[in-house]
N, C-alpha and C positions, 0 to 999 in steps of 0.2 A: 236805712238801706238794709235790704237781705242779705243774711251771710252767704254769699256763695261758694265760698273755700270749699266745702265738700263737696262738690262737683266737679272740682279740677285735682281733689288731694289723690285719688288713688292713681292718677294716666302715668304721670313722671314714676312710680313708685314698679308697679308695670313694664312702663318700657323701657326703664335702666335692666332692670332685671331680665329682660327679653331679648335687649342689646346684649347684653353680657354673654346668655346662653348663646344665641347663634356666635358672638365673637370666637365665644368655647368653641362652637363646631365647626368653623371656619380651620381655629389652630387645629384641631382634629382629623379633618379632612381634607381641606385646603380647595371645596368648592366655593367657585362664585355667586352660587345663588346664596351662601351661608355669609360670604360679607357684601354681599348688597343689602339682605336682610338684616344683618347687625347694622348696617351707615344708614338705612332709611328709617329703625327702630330708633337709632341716639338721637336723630336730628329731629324725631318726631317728643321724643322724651325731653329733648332741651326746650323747645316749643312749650311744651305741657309743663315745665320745670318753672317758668320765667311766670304761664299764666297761675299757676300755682303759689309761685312766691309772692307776685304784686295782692291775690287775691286772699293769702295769708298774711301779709300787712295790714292790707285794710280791716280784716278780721278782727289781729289781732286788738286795732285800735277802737274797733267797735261791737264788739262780742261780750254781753254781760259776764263779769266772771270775779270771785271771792279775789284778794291780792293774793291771799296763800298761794295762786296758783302763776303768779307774776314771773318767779323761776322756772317754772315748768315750760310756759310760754316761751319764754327768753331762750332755754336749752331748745326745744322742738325750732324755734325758728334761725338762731345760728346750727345747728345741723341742718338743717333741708337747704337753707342758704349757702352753707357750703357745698349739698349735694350737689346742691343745685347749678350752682357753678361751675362744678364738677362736670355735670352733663353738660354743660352749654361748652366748655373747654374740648370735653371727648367730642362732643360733635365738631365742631370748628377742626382741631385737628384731626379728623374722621377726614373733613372737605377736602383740608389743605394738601396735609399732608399723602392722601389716598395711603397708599401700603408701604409709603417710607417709614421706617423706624414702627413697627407694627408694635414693639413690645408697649410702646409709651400709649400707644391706644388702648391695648389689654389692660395696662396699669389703669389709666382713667375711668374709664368702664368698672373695673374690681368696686375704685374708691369710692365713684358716684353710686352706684349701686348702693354698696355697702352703707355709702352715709346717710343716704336719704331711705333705708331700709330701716336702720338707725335710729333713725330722727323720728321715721314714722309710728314709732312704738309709743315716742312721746305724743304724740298727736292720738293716739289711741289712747293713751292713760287720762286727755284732758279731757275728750268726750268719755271713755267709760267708767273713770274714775270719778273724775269731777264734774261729769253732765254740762261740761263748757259746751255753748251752741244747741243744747237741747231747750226742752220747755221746764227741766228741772230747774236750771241758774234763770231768774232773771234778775233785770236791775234791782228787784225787790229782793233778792238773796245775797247780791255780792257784799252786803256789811255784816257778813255772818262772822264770828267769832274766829278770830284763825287757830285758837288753839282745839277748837271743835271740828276743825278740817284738815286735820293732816297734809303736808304735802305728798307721804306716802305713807300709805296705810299699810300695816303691818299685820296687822291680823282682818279677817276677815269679817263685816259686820254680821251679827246674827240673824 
């Protein structure tokens, strides 16, 4: 099967980020059009969060890639996993709770943001670093030498 996961990895990444600003200018200003924009932005980003996570599962379990890069995997997918929960949480209480208790929504919003901002760096070090899901890795590379592949490269190759 094709790896799909880049097709869903940037939306969640996006629209925590996009919830969080209008949240900001909501506290700022305290228009309505600034928190309907933030509660239709989380509940779109939790959406985008869940297709993103089942489609980074599958991924991960079938995406040619050296073991070097087994912890790398592991860290990217428990952070986006917790972002990711993160946004499904901010959304639901987004629903629920509408503008009770406002602070715990701001809070939400900070963390999922932040985690799956996070996390995404990982997801960037597997494809630019380690060519995970490109045509560099295939099955024909992943028994390459781990002490010849760094999990993080420290200096720059020449």
């Amino acid at each position: 099967m094709q790896n799909i996961h880049p097709l869903f990895v940037h939306f969640p990444i996006a629209l925590t980020l996009s919830a969080l600003l209008f949240e900001v200018l909501y506290w700022l200003f305290k228009r309505d059009a600034f928190d309907k924009t933030s509660t239709n932005l989380i509940v779109i980003a939790a959406v985008a969060a869940i297709a993103a996570m089942i489609t980074g599962s599958l991924a991960g379990d079938s995406v040619p890639h050296p073991a070097t890069v087994n912890r790398l995997i592991d860290i990217h997918g428990d952070l986006e996993g917790t972002g990711g929960s993160l946004a499904i949480a901010a959304a639901l209480w987004t629903l629920v709770m509408k503008n009770r208790y406002r602070i715990v929504r701001l809070v939400l919003f900070v963390l999922a943001a932040g985690i799956i901002g996070f996390g995404a760096s990982y997801g960037g070090r597997m494809v630019y670093d380690h060519g995970i899901g490109t045509t560099l890795v295939t099955s024909k590379t992943t028994d390459v030498n781990p002490a010849a592949t760094p999990l993080i490269r420290l200096r720059p190759r020449p």
